[in-house]
C-alpha positions in Angstrom: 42.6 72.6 -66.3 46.6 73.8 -66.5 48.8 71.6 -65.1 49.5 71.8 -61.7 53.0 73.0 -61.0 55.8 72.9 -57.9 55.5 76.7 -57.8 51.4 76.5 -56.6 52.3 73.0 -54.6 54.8 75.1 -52.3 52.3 77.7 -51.5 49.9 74.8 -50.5 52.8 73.3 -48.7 53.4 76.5 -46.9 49.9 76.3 -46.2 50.0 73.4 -44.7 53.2 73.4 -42.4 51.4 74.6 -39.2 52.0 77.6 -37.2 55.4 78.1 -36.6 56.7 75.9 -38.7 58.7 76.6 -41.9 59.6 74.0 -43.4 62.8 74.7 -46.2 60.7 74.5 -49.4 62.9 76.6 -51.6 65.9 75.1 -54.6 65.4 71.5 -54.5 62.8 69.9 -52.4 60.4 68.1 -55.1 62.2 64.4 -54.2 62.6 65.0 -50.1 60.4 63.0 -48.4 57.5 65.0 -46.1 59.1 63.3 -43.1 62.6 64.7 -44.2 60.3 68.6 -45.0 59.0 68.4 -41.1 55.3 67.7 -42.4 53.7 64.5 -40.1 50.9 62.8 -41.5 48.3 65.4 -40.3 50.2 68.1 -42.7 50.1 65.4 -45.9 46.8 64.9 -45.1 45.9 68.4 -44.9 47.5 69.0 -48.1 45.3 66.4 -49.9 42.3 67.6 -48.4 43.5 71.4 -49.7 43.9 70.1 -53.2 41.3 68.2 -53.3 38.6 71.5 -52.3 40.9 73.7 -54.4 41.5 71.7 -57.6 38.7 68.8 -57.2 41.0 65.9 -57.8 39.8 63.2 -55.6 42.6 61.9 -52.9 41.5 58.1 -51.5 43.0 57.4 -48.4 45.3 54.8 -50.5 46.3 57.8 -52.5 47.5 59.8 -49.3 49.6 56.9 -48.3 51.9 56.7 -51.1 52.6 60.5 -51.3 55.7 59.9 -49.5 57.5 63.4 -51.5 56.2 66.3 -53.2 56.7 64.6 -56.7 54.7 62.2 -56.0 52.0 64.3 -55.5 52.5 66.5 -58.5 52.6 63.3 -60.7 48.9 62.3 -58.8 47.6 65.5 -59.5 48.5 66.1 -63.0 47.5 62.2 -63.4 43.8 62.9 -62.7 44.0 66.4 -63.8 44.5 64.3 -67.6 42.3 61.6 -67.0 
């Protein structure tokens, strides 16, 4: 599987934000933290879930915790996505 990039992790983030909400996910957002984006804890967690169906990398719930900014889910992702 390719790596997974910031470009596909925006459209899932966009995905993700809720109706009406649009969180600024353009230049450079990859080290804000979700709470700093406007995404709660119901929007991280829906982002997992969307990976997880989508690319089949498992999230734990401990996983979900951590992913406190963007990178840190790219770096999860493309960490099981070489293991």
């Amino acid at each position: 599987m390719a790596e997974f990039d910031t470009p596909r992790l925006r459209a899932m983030m966009k995905d993700c934000a809720g109706p009406g909400e649009h969180p600024e996910l353009e230049g450079e957002f990859i080290d804000t933290t979700y709470e700093d984006l406007g995404f709660d804890s119901l929007a991280v967690l829906e982002l997992a879930t969307l990976i997880q169906q989508d690319l089949g990398v498992p999230f734990p719930d401990d996983a979900v915790a951590e992913m406190v900014t963007p990178r840190n889910v790219l770096d999860y992702v493309n960490q099981q996505i070489a293991a």
